[in-house]
PyMOL Python script that loads the backbone (N, CA, C, O; Angstrom):
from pymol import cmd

cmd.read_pdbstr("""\
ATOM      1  N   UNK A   1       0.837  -1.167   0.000  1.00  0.00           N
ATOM      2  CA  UNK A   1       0.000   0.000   0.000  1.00  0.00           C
ATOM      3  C   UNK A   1       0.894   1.246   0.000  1.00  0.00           C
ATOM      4  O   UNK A   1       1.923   1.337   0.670  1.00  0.00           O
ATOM      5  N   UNK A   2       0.454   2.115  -0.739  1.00  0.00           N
ATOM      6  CA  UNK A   2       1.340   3.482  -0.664  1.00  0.00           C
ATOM      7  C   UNK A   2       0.565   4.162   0.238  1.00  0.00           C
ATOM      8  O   UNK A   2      -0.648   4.152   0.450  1.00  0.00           O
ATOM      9  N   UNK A   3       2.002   5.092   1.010  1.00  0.00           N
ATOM     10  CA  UNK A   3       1.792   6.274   1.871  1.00  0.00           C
ATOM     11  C   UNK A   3       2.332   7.169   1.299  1.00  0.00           C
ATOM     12  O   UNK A   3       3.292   7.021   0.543  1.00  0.00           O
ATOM     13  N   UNK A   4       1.658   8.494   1.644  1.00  0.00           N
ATOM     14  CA  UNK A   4       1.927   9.780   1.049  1.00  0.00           C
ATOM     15  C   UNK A   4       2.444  10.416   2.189  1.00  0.00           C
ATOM     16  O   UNK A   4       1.901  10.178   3.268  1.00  0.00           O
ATOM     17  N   UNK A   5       3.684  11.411   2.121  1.00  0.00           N
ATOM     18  CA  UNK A   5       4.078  12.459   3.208  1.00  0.00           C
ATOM     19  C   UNK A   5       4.444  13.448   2.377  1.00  0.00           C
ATOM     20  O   UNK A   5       5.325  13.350   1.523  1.00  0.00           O
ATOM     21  N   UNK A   6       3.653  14.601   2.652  1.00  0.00           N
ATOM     22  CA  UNK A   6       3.644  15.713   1.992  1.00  0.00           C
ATOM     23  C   UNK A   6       4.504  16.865   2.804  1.00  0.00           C
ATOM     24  O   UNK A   6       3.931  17.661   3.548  1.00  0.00           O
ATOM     25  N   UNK A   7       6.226  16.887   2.552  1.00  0.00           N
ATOM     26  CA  UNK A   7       7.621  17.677   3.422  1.00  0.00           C
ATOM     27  C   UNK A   7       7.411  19.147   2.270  1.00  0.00           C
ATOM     28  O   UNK A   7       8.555  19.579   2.131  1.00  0.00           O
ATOM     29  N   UNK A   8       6.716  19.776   1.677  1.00  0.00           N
ATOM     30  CA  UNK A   8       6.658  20.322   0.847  1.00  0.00           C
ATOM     31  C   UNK A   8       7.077  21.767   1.049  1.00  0.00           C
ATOM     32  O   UNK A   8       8.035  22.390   0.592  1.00  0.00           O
ATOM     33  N   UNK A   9       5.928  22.185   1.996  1.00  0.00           N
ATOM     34  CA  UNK A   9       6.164  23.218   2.628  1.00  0.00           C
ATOM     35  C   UNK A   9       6.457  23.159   4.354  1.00  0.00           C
ATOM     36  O   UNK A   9       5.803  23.659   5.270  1.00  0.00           O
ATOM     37  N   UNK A  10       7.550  22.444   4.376  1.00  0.00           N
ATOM     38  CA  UNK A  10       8.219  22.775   5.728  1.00  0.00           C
ATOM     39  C   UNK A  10       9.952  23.159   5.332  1.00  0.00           C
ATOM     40  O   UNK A  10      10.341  22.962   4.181  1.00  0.00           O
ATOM     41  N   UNK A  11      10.711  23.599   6.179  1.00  0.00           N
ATOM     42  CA  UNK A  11      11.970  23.686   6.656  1.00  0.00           C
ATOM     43  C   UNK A  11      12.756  23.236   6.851  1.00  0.00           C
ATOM     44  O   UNK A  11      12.376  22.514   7.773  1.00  0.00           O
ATOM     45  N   UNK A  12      13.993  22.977   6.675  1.00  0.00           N
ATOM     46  CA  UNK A  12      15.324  21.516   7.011  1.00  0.00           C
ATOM     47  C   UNK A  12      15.246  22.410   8.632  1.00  0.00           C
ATOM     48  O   UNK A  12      15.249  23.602   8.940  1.00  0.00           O
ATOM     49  N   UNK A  13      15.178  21.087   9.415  1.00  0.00           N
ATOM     50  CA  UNK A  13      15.270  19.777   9.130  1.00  0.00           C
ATOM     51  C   UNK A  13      14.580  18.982   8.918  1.00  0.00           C
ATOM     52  O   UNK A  13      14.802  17.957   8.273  1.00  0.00           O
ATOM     53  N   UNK A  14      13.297  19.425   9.596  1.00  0.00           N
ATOM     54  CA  UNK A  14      11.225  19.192   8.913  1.00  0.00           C
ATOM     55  C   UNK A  14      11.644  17.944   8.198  1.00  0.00           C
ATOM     56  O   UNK A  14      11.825  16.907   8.837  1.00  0.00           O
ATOM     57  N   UNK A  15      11.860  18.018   6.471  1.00  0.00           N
ATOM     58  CA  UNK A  15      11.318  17.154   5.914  1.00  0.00           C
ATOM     59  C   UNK A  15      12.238  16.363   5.542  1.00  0.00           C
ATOM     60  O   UNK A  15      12.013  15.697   4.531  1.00  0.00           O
ATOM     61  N   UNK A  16      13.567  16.197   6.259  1.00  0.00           N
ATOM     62  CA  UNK A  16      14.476  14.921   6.669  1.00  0.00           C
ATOM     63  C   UNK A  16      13.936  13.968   7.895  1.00  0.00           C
ATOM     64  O   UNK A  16      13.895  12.739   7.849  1.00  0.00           O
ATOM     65  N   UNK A  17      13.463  14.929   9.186  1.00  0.00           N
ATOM     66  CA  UNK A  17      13.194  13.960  10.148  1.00  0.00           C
ATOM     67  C   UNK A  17      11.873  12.981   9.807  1.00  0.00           C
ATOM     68  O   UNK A  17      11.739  11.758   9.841  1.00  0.00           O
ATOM     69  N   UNK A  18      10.817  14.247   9.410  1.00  0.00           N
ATOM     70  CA  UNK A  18       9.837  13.238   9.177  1.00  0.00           C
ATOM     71  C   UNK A  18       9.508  12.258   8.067  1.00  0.00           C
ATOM     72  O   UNK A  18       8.401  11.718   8.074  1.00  0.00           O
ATOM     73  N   UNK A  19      10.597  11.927   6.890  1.00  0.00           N
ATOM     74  CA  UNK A  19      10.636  11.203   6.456  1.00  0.00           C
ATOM     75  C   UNK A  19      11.293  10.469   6.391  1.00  0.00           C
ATOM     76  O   UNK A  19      11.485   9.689   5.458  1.00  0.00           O
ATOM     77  N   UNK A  20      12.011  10.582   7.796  1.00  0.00           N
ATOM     78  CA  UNK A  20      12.681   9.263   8.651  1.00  0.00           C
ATOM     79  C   UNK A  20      11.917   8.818   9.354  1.00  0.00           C
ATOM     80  O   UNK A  20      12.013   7.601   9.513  1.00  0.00           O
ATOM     81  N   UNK A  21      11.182   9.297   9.853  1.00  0.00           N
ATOM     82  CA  UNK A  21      10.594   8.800  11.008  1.00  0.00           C
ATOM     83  C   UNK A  21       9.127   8.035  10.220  1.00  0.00           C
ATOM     84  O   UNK A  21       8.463   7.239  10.883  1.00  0.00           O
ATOM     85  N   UNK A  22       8.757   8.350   8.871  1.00  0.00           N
ATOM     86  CA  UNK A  22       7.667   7.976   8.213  1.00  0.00           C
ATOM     87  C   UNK A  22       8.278   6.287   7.565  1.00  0.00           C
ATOM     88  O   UNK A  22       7.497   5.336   7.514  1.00  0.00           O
ATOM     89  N   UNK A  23       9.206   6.208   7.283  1.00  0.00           N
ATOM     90  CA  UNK A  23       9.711   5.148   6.552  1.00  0.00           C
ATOM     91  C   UNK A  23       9.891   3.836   7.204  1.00  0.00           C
ATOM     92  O   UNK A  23       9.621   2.798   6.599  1.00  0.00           O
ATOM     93  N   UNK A  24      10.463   3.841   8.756  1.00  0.00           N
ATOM     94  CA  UNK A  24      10.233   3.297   9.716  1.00  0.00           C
ATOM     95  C   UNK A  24       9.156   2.827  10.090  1.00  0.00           C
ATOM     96  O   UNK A  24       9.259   2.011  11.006  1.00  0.00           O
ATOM     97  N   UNK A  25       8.090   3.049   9.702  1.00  0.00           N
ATOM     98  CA  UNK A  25       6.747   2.198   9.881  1.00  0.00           C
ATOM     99  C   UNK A  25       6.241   1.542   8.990  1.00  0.00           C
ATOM    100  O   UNK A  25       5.278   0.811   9.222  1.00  0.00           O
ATOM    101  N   UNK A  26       6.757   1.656   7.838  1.00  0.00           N
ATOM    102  CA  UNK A  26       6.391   0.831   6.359  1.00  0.00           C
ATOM    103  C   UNK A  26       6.021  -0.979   6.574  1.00  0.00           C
ATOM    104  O   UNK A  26       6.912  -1.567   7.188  1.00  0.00           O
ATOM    105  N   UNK A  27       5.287  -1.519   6.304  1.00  0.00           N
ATOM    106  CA  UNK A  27       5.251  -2.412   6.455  1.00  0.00           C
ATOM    107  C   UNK A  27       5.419  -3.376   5.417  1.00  0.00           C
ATOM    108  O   UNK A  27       5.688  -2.983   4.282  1.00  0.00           O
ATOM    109  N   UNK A  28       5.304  -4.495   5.647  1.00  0.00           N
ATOM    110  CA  UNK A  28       5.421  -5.653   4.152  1.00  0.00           C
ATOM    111  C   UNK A  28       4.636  -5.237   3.082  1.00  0.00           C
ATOM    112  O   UNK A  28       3.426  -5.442   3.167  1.00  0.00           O
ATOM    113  N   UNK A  29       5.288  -4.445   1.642  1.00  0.00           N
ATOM    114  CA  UNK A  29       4.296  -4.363   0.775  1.00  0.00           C
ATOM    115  C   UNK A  29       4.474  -3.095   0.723  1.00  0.00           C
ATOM    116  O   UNK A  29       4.778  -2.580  -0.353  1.00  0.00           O
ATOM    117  N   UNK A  30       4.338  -2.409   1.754  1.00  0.00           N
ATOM    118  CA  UNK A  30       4.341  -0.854   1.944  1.00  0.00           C
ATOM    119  C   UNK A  30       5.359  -0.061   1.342  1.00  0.00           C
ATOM    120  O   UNK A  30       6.507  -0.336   1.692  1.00  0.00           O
ATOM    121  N   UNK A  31       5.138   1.265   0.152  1.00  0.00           N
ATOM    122  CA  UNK A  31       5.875   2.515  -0.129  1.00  0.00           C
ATOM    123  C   UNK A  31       5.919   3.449   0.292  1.00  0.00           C
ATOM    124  O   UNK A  31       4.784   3.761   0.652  1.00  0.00           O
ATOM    125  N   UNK A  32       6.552   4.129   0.485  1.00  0.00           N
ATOM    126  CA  UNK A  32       6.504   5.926   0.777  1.00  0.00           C
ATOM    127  C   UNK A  32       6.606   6.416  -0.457  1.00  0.00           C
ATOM    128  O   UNK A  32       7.422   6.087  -1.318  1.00  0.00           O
ATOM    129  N   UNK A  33       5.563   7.395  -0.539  1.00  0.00           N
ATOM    130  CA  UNK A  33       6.075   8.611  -1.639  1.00  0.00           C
ATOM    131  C   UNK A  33       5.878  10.344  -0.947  1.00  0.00           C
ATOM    132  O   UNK A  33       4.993  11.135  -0.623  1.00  0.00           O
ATOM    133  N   UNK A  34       7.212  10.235  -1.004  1.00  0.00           N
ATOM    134  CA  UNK A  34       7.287  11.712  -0.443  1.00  0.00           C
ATOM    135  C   UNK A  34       7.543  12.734  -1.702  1.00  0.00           C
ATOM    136  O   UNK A  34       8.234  12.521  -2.699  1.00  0.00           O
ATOM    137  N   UNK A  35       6.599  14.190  -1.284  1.00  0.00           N
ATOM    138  CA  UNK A  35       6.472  14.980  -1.945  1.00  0.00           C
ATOM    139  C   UNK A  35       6.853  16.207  -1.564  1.00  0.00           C
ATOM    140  O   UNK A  35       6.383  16.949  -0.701  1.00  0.00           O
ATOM    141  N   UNK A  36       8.019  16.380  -2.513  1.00  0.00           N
ATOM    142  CA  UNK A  36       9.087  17.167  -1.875  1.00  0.00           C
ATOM    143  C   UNK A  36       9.169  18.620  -2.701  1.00  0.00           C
ATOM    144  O   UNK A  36       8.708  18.726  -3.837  1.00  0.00           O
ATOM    145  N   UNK A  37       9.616  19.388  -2.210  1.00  0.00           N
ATOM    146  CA  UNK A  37       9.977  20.855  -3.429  1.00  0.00           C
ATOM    147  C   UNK A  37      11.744  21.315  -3.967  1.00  0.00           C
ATOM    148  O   UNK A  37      12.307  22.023  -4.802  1.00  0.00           O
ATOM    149  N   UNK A  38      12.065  20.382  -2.865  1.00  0.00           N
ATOM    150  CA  UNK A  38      13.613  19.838  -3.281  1.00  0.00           C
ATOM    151  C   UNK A  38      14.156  18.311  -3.510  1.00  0.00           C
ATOM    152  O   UNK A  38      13.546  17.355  -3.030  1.00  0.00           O
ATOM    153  N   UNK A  39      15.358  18.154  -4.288  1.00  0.00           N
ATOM    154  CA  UNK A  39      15.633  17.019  -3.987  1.00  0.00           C
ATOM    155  C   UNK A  39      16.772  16.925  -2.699  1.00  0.00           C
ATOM    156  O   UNK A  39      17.813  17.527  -2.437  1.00  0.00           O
ATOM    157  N   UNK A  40      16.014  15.875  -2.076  1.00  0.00           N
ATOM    158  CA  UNK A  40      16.871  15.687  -0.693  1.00  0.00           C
ATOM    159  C   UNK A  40      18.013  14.664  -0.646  1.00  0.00           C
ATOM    160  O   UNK A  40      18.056  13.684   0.098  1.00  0.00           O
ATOM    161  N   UNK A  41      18.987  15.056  -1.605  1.00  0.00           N
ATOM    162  CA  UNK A  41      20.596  14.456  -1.224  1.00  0.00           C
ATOM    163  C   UNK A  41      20.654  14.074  -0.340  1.00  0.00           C
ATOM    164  O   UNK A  41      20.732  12.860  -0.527  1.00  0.00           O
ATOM    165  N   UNK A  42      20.682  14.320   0.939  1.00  0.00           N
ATOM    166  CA  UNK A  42      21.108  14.158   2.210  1.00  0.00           C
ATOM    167  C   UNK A  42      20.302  12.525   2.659  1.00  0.00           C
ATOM    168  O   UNK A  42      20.829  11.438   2.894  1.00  0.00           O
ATOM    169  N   UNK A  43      19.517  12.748   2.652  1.00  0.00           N
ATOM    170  CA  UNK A  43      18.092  11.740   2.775  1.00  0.00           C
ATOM    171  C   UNK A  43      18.808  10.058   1.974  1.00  0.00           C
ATOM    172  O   UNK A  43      19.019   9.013   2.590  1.00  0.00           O
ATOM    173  N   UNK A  44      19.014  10.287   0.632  1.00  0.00           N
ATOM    174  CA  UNK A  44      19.112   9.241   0.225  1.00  0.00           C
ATOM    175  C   UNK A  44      20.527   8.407   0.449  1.00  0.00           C
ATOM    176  O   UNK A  44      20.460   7.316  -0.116  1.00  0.00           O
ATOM    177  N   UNK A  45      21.837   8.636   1.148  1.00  0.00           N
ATOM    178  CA  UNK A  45      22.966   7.751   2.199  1.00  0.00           C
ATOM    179  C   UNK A  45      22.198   7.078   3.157  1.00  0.00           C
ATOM    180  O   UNK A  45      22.261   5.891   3.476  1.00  0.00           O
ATOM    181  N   UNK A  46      21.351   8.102   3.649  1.00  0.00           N
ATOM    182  CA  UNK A  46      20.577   7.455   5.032  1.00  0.00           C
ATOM    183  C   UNK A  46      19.873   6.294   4.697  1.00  0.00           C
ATOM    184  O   UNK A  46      20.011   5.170   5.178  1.00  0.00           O
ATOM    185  N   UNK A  47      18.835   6.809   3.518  1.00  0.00           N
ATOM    186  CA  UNK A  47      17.837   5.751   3.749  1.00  0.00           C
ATOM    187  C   UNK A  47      18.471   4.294   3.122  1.00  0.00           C
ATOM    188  O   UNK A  47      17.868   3.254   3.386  1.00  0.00           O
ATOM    189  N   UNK A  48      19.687   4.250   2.296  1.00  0.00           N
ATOM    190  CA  UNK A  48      20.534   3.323   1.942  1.00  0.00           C
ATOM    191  C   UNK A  48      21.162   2.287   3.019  1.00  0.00           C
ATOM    192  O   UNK A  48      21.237   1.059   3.061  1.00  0.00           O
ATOM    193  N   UNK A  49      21.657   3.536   4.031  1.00  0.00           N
ATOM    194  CA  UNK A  49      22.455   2.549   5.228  1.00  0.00           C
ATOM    195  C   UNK A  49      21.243   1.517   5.856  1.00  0.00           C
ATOM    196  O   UNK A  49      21.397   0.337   6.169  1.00  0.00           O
ATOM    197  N   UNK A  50      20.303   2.125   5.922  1.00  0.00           N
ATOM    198  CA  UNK A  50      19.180   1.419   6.706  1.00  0.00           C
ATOM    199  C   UNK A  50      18.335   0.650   6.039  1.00  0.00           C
ATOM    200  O   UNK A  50      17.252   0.319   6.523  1.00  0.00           O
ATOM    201  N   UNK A  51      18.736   0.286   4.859  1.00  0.00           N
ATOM    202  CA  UNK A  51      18.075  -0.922   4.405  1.00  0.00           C
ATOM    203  C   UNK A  51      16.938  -0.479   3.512  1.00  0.00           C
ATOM    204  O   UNK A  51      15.962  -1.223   3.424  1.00  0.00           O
ATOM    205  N   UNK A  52      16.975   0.930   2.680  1.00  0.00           N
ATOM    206  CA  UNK A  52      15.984   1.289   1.629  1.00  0.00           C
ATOM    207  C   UNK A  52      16.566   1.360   0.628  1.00  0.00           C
ATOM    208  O   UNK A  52      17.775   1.467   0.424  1.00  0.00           O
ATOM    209  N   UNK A  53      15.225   1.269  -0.457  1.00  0.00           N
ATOM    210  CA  UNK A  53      15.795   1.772  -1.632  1.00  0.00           C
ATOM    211  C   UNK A  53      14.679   3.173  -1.605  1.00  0.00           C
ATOM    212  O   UNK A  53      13.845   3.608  -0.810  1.00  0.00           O
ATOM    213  N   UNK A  54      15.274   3.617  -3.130  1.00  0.00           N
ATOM    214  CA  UNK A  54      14.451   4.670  -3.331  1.00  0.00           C
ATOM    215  C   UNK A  54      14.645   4.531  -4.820  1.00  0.00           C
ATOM    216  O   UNK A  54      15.276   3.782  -5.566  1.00  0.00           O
ATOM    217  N   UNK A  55      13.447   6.068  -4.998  1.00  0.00           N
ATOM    218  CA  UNK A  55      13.409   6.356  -6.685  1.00  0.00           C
ATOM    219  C   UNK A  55      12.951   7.472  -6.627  1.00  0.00           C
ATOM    220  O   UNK A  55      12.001   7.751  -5.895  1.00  0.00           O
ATOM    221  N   UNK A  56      13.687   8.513  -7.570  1.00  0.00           N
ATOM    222  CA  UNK A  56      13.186   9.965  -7.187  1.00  0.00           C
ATOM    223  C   UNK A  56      12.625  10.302  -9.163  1.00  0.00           C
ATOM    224  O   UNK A  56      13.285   9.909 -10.126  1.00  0.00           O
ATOM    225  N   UNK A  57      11.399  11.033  -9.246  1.00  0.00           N
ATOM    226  CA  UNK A  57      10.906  11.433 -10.051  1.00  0.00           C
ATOM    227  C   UNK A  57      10.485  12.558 -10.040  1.00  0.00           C
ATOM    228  O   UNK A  57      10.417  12.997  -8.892  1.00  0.00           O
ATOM    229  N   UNK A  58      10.093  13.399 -10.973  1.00  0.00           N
ATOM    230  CA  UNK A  58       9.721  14.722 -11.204  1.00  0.00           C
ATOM    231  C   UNK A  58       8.232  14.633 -10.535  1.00  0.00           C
ATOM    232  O   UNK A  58       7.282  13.918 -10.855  1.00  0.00           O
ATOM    233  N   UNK A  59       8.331  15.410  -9.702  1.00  0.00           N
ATOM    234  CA  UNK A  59       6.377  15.280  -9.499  1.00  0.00           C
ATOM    235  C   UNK A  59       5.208  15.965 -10.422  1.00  0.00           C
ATOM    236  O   UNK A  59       5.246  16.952 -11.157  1.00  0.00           O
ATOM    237  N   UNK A  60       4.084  14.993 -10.073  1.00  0.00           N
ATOM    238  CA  UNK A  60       3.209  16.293 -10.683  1.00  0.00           C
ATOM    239  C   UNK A  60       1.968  16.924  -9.504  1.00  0.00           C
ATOM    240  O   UNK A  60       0.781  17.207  -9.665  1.00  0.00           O
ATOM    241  N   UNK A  61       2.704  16.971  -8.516  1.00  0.00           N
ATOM    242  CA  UNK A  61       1.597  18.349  -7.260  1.00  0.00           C
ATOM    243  C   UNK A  61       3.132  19.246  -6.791  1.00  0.00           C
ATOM    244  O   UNK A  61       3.077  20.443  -6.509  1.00  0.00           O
ATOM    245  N   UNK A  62       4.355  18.519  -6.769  1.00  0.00           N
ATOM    246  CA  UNK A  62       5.417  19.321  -6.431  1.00  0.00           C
ATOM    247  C   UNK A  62       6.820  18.639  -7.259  1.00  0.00           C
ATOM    248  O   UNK A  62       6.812  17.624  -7.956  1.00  0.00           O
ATOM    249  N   UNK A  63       7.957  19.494  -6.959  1.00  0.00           N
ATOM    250  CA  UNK A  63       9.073  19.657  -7.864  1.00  0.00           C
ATOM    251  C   UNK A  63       9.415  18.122  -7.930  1.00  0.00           C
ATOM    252  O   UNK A  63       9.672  17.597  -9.013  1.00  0.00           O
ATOM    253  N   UNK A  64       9.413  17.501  -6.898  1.00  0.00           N
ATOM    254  CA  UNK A  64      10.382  16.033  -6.837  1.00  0.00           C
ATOM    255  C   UNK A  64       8.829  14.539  -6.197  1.00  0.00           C
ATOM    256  O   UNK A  64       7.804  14.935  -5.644  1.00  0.00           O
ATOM    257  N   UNK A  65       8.981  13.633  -6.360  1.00  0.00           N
ATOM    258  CA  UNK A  65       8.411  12.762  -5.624  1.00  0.00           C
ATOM    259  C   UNK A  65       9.295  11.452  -5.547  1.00  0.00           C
ATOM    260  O   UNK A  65       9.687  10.748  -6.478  1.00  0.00           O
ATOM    261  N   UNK A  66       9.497  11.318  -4.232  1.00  0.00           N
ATOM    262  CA  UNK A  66      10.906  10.235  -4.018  1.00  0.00           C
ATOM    263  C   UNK A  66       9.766   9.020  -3.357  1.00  0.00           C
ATOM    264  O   UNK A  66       8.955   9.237  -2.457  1.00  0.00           O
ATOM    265  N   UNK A  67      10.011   7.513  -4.201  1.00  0.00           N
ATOM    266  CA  UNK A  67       9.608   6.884  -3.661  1.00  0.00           C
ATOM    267  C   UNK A  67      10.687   6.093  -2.745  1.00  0.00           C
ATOM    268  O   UNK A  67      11.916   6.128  -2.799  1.00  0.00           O
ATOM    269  N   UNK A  68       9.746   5.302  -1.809  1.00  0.00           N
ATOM    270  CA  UNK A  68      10.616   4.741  -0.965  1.00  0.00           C
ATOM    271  C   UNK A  68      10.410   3.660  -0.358  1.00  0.00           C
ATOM    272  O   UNK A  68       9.554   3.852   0.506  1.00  0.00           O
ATOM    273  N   UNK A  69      10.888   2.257  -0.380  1.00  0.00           N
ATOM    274  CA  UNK A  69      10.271   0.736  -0.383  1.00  0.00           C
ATOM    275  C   UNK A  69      11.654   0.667   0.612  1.00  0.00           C
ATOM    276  O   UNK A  69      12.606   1.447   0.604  1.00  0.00           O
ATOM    277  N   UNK A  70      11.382  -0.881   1.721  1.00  0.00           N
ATOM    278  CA  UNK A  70      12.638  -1.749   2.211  1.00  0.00           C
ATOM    279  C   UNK A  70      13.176  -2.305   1.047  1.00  0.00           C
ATOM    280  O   UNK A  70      12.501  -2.548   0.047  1.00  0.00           O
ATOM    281  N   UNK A  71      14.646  -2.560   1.176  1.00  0.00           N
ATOM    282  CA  UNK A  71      15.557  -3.620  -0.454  1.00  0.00           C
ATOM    283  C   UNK A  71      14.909  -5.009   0.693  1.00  0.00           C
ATOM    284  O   UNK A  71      14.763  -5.175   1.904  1.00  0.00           O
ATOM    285  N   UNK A  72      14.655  -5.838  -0.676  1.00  0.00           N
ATOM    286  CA  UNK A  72      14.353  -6.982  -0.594  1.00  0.00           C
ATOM    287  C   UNK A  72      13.218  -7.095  -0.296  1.00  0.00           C
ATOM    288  O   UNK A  72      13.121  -8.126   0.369  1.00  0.00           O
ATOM    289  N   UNK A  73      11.423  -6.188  -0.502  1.00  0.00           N
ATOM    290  CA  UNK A  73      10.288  -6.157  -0.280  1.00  0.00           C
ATOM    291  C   UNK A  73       9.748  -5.955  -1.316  1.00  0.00           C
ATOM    292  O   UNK A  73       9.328  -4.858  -1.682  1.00  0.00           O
ATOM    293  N   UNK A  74       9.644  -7.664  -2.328  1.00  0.00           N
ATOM    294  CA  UNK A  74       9.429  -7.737  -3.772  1.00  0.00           C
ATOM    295  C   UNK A  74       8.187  -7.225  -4.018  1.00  0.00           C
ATOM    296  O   UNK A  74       8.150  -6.629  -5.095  1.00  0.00           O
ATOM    297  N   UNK A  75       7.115  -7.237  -3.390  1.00  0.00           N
ATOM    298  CA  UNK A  75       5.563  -6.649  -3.876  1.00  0.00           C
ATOM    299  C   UNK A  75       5.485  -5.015  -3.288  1.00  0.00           C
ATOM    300  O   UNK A  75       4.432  -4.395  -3.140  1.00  0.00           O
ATOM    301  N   UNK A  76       7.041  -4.420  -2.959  1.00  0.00           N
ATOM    302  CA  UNK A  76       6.589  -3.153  -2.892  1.00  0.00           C
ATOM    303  C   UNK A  76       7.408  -2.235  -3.913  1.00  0.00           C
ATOM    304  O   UNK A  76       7.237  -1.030  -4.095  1.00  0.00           O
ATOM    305  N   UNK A  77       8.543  -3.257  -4.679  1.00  0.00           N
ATOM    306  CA  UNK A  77       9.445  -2.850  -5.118  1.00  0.00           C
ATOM    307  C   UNK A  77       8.306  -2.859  -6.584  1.00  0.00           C
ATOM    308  O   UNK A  77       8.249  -1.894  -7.346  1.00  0.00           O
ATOM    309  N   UNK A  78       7.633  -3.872  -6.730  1.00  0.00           N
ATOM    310  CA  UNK A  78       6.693  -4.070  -7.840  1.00  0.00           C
ATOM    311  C   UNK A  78       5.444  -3.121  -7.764  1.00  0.00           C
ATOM    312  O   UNK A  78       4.795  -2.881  -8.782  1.00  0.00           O
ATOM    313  N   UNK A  79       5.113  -2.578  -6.528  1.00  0.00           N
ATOM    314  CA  UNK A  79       4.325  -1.354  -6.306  1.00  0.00           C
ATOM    315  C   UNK A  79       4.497  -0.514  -7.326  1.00  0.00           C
ATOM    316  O   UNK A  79       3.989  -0.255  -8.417  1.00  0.00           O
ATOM    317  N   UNK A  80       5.879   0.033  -6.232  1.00  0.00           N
ATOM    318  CA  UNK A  80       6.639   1.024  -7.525  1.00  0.00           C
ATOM    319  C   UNK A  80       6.635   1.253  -9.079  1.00  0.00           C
ATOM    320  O   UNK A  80       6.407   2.204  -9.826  1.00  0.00           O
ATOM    321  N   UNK A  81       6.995  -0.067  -9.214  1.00  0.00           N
ATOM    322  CA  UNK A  81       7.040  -0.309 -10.564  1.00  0.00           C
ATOM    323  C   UNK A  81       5.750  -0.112 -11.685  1.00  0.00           C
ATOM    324  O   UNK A  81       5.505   0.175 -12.857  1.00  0.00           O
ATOM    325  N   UNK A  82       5.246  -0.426 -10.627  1.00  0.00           N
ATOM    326  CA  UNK A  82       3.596  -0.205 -11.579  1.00  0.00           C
ATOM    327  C   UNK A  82       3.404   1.303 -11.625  1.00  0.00           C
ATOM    328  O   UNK A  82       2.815   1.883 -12.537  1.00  0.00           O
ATOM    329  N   UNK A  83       4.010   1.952 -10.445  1.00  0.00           N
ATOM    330  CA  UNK A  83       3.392   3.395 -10.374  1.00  0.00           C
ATOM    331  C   UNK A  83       4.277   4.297 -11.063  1.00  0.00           C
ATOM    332  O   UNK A  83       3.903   5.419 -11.404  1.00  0.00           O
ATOM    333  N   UNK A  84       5.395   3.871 -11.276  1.00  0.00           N
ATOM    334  CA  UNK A  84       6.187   4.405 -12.390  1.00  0.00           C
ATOM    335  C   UNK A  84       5.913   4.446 -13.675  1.00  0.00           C
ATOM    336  O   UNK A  84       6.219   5.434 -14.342  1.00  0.00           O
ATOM    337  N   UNK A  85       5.223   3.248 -14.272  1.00  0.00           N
ATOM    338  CA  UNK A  85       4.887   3.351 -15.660  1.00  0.00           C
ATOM    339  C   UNK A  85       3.898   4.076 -15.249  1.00  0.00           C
ATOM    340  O   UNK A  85       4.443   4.929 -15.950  1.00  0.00           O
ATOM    341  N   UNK A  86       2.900   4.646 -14.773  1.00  0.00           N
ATOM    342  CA  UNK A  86       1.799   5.484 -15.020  1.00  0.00           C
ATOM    343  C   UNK A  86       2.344   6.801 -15.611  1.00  0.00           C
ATOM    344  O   UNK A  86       1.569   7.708 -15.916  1.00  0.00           O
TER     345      UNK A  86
END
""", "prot")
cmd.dss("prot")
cmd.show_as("cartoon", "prot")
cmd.util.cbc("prot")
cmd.orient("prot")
């Protein structure tokens, strides 16, 4: 199931913490798509060390939309995938 966190209009460190703290609850199956107005460099070492992947795309409500699945969570990685070809 996808979750949406909308860091759009907040402040660093705003929309680093809480899309740490959002990713951490993901469950089997489960994506994040965060909707961002920057791309957050910083964000993606982190969410690597800890066992994510990601995928960052151009949005269409704001500048960036970074998705974000556990590596090795094949029906969320296939989430993605579907929601990418759209």
């Amino acid at each position: 199931m996808e979750q949406i966190l909308d860091v759009s209009g907040l402040e660093p460190p705003g929309p680093l913490e809480q899309s740490l703290s959002a990713v951490e609850n993901l469950g089997p199956g489960d994506h994040l798509r965060i909707l961002h107005r920057r791309e957050p460099f910083p964000l993606y070492g982190i969410l690597a060390a800890r066992g994510f992947a990601h995928r960052t795309l151009p949005g269409s409500q704001t500048a960036f939309e970074i998705l974000v699945w556990r590596v090795g969570d094949a029906a969320a990685e296939r989430a993605v995938g579907q929601d990418v070809e759209r």
